[in-house]
C-alpha positions in Angstrom: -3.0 15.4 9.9 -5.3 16.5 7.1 -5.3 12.5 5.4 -6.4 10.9 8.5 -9.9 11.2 10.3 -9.3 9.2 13.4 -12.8 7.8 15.2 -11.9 7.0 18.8 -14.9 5.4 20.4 -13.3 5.4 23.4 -9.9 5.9 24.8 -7.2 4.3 23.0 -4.3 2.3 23.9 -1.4 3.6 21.6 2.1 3.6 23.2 4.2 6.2 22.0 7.6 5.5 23.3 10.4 7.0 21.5 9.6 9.6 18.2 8.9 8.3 15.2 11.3 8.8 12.1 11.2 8.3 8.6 13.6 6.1 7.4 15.8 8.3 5.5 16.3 10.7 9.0 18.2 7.0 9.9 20.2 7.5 6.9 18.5 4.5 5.2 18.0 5.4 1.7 18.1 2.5 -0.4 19.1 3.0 -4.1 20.4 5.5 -6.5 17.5 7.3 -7.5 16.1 9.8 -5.6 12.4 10.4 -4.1 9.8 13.2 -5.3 9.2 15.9 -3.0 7.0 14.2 -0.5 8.9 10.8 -0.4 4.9 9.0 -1.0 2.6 7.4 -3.6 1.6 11.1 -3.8 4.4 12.3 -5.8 2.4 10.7 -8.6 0.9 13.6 -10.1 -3.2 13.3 -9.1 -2.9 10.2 -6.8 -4.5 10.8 -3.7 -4.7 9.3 -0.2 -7.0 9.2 2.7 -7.6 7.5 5.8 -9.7 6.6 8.4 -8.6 5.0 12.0 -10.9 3.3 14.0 -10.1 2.7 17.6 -12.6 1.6 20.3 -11.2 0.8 23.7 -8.6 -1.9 24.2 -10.3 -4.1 21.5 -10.5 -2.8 18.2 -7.9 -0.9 16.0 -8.5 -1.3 11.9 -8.9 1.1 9.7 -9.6 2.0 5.8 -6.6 3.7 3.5 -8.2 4.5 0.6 -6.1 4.9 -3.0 -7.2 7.4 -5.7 -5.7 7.2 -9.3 -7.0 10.8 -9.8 -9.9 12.9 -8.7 -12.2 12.7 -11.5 -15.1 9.5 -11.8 -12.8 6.9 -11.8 -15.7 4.5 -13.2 -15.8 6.8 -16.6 -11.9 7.5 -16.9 -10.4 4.5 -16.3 -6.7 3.6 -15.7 -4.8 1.0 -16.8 -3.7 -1.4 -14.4 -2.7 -4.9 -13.8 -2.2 -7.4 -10.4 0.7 -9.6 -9.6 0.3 -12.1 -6.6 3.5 -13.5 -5.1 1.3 -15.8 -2.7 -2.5 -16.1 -2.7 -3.0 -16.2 0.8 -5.4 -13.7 0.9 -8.4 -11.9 -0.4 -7.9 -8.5 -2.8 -11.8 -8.3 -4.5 -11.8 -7.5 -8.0 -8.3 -8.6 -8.7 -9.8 -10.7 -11.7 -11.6 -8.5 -13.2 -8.6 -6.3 -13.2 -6.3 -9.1 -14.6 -8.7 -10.1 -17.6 -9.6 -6.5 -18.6 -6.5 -4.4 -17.7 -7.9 -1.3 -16.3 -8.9 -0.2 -12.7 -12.5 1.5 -12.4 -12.9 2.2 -8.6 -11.0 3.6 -6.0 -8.3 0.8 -4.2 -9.8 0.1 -0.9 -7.2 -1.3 2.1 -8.4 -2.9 5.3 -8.6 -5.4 7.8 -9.6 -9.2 6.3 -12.8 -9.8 7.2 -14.1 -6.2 6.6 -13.1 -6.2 3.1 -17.0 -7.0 1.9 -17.8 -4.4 4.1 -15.5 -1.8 2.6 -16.6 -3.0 -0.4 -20.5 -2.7 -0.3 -20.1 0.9 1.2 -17.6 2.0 -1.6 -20.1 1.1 -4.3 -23.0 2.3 -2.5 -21.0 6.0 -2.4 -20.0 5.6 -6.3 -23.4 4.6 -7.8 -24.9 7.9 -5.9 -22.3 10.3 -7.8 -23.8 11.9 -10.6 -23.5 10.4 -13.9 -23.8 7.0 -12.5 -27.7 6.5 -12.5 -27.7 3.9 -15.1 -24.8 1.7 -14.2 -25.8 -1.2 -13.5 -22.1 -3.3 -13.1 -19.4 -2.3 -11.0 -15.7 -3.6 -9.7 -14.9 -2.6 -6.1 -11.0 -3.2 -5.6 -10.3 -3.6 -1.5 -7.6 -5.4 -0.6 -6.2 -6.6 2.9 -4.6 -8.0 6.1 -5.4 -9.8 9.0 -5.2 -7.5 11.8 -6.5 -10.4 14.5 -3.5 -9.6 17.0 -4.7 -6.2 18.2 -8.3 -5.8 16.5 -11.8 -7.7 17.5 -11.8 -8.3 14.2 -14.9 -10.8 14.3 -16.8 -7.7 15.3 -15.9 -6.4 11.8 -15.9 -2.5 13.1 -15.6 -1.1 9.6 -18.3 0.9 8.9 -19.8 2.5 5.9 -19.5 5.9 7.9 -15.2 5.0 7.8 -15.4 3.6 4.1 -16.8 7.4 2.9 -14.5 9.5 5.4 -11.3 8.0 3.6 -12.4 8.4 0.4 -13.7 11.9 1.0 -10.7 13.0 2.7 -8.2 11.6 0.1 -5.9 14.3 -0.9 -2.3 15.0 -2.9 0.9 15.5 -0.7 2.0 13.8 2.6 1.0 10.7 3.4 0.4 9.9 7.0 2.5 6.6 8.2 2.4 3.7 10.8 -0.1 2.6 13.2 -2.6 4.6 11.0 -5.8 3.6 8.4 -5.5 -0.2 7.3 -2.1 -0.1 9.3 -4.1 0.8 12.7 -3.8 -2.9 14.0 -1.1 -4.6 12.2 2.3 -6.5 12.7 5.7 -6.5 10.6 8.4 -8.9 11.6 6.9 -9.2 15.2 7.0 -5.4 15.5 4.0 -2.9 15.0 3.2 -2.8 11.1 1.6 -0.1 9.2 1.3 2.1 6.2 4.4 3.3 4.5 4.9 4.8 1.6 8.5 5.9 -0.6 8.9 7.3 -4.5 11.6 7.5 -7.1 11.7 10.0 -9.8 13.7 8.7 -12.6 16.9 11.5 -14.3 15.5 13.1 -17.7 17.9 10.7 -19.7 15.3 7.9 -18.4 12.1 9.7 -19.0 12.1 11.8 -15.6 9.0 9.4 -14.6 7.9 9.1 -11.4 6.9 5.7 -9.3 5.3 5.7 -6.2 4.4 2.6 -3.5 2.3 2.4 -0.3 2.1 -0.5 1.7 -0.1 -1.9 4.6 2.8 -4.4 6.1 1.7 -6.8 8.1 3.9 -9.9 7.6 6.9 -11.7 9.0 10.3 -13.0 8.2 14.0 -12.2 9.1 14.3 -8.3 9.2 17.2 -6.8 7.2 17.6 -3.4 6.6 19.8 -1.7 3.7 21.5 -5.9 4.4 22.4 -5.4 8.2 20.5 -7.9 10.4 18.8 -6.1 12.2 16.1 -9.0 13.3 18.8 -11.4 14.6 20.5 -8.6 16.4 17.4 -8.0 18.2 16.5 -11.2 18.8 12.7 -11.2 16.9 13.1 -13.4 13.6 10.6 -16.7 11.9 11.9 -19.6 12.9 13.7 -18.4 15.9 12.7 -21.4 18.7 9.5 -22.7 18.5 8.9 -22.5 14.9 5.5 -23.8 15.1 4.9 -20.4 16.7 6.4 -18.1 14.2 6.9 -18.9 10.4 6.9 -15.4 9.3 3.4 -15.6 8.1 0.6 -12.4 7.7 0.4 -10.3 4.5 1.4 -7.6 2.8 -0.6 -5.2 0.0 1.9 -3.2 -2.1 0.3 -0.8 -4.4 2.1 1.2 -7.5 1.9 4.1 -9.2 3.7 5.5 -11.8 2.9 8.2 -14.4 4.8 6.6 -17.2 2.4 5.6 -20.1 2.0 1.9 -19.9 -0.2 -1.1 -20.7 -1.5 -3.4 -18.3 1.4 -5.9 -19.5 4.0 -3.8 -18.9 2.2 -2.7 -15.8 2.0 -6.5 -14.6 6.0 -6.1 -15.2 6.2 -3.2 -12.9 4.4 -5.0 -10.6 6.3 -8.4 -10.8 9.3 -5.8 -9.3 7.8 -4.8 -6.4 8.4 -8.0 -4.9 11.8 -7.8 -5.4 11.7 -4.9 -2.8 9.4 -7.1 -0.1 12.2 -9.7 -0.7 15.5 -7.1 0.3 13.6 -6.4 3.9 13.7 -10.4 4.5 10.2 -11.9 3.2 10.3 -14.8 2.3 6.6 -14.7 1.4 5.8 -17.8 3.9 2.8 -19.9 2.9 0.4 -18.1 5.1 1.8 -14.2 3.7 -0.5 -13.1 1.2 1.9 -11.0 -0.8 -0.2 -8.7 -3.2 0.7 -5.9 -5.9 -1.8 -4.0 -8.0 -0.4 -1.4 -9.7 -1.5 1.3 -12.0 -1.1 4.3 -14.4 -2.0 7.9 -14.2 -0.9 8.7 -17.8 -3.4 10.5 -19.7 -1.6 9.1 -22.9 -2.9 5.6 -21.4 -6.4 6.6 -20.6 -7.4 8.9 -23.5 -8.5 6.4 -25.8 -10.8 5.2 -23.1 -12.3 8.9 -23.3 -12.9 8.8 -27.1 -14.1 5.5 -27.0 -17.2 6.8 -24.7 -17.8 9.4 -27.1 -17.5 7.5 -30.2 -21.1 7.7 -32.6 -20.2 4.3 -34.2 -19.9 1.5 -31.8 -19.2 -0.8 -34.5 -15.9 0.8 -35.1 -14.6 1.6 -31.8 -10.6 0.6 -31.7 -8.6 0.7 -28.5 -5.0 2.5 -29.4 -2.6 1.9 -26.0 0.4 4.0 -25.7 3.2 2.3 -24.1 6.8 2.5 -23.3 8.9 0.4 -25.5 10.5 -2.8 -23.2 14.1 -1.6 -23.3 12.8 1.6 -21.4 11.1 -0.1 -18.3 14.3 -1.4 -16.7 14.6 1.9 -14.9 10.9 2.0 -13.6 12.0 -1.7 -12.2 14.7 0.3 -10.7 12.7 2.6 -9.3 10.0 0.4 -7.9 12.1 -2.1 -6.1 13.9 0.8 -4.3 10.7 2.3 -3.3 9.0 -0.8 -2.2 11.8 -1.3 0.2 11.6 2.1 1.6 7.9 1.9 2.3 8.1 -0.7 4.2 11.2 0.8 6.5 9.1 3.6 6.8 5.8 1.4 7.9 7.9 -0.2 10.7 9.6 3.1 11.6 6.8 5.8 11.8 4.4 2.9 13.7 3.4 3.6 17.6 3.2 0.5 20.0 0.0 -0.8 20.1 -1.8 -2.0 23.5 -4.8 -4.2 22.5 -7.1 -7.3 23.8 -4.4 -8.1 26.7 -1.4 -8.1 24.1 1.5 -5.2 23.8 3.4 -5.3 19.9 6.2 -3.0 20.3 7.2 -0.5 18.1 10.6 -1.4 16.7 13.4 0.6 19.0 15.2 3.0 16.8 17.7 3.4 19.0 18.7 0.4 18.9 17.9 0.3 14.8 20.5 3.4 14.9 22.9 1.0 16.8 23.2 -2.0 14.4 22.9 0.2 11.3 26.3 1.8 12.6 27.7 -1.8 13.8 27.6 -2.8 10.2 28.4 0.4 8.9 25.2 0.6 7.2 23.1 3.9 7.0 23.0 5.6 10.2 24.5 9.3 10.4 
């Protein structure tokens, strides 16, 4: 697929058992509103994607999914954006800088946990060489991620500035590769192979025909539900089945918005506060060792223009920030939108992932058969 460069160093161990679906082709297609045309973060008008999958041998498969606002110099046209954290156990770099100032000015990096400073150093190494950056002299890299231990070496910390540069040089609009793919390569979901999913909602004219988009990197635990059927306890994999010292549904989850709705990082922060809702509905409970993490942002040129005069203003001294923002009563149907396609995403994670074969341990991918089977047990979904 044209998102995803794939570096095989040597022959990899991906199962593919059974095709891979999307979760609407299972009939699950939670909410009322209705997805843009490709279903992805990338119905967003200017949001791009790429990725980069690194696989060597039975020991390493990570990755880097780079997020793109737009496809200009993101360090001189700034979007606004905000972080909400629904637990801390984690690491997303630059998330404070992006609280106290409200605005976004790299690229979102997504990768495995101990190569985030990696990511990181190449990402600012590539933006300081663009033109127009010779004098900067500060910059915020944003990389969030996962622990992907189970099926990467991830001591070895394989991500390289060589991956960092291929994802974000082969972001680009439209479909969105999913599963075992990018940051997703190596992770876990409800004891199942995890990955990258991503879902949209476009909101009716009468509530501003926005459009919300969410990718996730899901690599966390819980008790699986899907559109409310219980699906984990039908097929036996759950936190706090047996020995629960074992399995508390811990890992992590990154949840990244985007909308094109003109909003503040406030209302953004809102927005973002929503997506949670959606990680609750597939059965997180956001266990003490998930670190549960949304940054969301806008694409809205009504929200970034006074950035752009601002930068051309003569008179520093005068220099005043006008933000253009949805009034509060008209957010409740972006909330809407976001918790429905948080949810989807991470169906769509579990669902498109391969099994993964990797240091001596098999993580299945989640049978859809069998999905297909409960869905229609409690009348839920399937066709």
């Amino acid at each position: 697929m044209r998102k995803i460069l794939l570096l095989v160093l040597m022959a990899p161990a991906v199962l593919q058992a059974q095709p891979r679906v999307r979760a609407r082709a299972l009939g699950v297609a939670p909410g009322i509103f209705q997805p843009g045309a490709n279903n992805a973060i990338t119905d967003v008008a200017g949001v791009r994607v790429g990725q980069t999958t690194i696989v060597a041998g039975d020991s390493v498969h990570t990755g880097v999914t780079a997020i793109l606002p737009h496809g200009g110099n993101l360090f001189q046209d700034r979007v606004p954006a905000a972080v909400h954290v629904g637990n801390a156990y984690g690491k997303l770099l630059g998330s404070t800088q992006v609280r106290e100032l409200g605005e976004l000015e790299t690229p979102i990096l997504l990768t495995c946990t101990l190569c985030v400073w990696r990511a990181a150093d190449a990402m600012v190494a590539e933006l300081l060489a663009a033109p127009g950056m010779e004098r900067v002299g500060s910059i915020n890299p944003v990389v969030g991620e996962t622990n992907d231990g189970a099926l990467n070496a991830i001591r070895s910390r394989p991500v390289t500035a060589d991956a960092v540069r291929a994802a974000l040089a082969t972001a680009a609009e439209g479909p969105v590769a999913e599963g075992s793919v990018g940051a997703g390569a190596g992770t876990v979901a409800f004891e199942w192979k995890g990955g990258i999913g991503t879902s949209s909602r476009r909101l009716p004219r009468t509530l501003g025909g926005w459009t919300v988009g969410v990718l996730v990197q899901s690599n966390f635990g819980g008790v699986l539900q899907v559109l409310g059927a219980p699906v984990g306890r039908e097929l036996g994999r759950y936190a706090f089945k047996g020995d629960v010292e074992h399995e508390r549904g811990d890992g992590s989850v990154m949840i990244v918005v985007a909308t094109d709705a003109p909003l503040s990082s406030r209302n953004l922060e809102r927005l973002a506060a929503r997506a949670i809702m959606g990680l609750g509905r597939t059965g997180s409970s956001a266990s003490n060792g998930s670190g549960d993490y949304v940054i969301a942002f806008s694409t809205s040129p009504a929200a970034r223009r006074s950035r752009a005069l601002m930068r051309v203003s003569a008179d520093s001294t005068r220099r005043v920030l006008a933000v253009e923002d949805l009034p509060n009563d008209d957010m409740s149907g972006l909330f809407q939108g976001v918790v429905e396609a948080t949810e989807e995403a991470i169906y769509n994670s579990l669902f498109m992932a391969s099994s993964v074969t990797a240091r001596g341990r098999t993580v299945e991918a989640i049978p859809l058969d069998r999905v297909r089977e409960i869905l229609r047990k409690y009348n839920v979904g399937a066709r």
